[in-house]
C-alpha positions as CSV (number, residue, x, y, z in Angstrom):
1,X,0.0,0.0,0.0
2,X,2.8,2.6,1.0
3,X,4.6,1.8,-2.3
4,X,1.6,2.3,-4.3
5,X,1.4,6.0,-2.5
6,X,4.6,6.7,-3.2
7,X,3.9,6.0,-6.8
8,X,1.3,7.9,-7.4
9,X,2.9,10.7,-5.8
10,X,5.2,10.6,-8.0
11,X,3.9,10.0,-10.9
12,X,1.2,13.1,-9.8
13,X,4.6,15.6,-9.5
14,X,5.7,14.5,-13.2
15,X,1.9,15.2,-14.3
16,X,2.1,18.6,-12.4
17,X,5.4,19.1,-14.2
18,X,4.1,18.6,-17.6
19,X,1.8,21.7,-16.9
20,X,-1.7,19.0,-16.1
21,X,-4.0,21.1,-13.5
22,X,-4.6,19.4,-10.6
23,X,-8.2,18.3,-12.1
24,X,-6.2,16.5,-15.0
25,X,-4.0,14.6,-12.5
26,X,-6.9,13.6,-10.2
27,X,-9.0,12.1,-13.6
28,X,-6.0,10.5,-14.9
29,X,-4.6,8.6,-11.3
30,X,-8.4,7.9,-10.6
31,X,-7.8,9.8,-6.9
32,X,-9.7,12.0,-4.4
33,X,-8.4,15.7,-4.4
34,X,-9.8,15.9,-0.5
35,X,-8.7,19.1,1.5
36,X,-5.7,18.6,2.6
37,X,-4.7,15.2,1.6
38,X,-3.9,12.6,-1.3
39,X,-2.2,12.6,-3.9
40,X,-3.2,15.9,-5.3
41,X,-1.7,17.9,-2.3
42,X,1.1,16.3,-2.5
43,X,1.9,17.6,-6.1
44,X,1.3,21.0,-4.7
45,X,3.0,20.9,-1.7
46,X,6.4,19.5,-3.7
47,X,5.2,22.3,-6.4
48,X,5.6,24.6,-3.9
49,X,8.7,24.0,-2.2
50,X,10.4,23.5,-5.8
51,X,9.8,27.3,-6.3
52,X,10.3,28.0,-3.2
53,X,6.9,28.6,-1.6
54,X,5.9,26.6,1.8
């Protein structure tokens, strides 16, 4: 289960990468974009910090 997070977080950063919105990413890894959590955050959060943000 863990690995198959992991995955999918990464695989959401290389779709945020490519310029897909986070609506994109959550239709293509079939996930929930809940407040705060899943894989969708994640791709925002490591967004963030690659730019700089918090």
């Amino acid at each position: 289960m863990v690995q198959v997070k992991t995955d999918m977080k990464a695989r959401a950063r290389e779709l945020r990468r490519a310029g897909k919105t986070y609506d994109e990413i959550v239709a293509e890894l079939g996930v929930s974009k809940g407040p705060g959590r899943g894989v969708a955050s994640a791709s925002r959060r490591a967004s963030a910090t690659a730019v700089g943000g918090s």
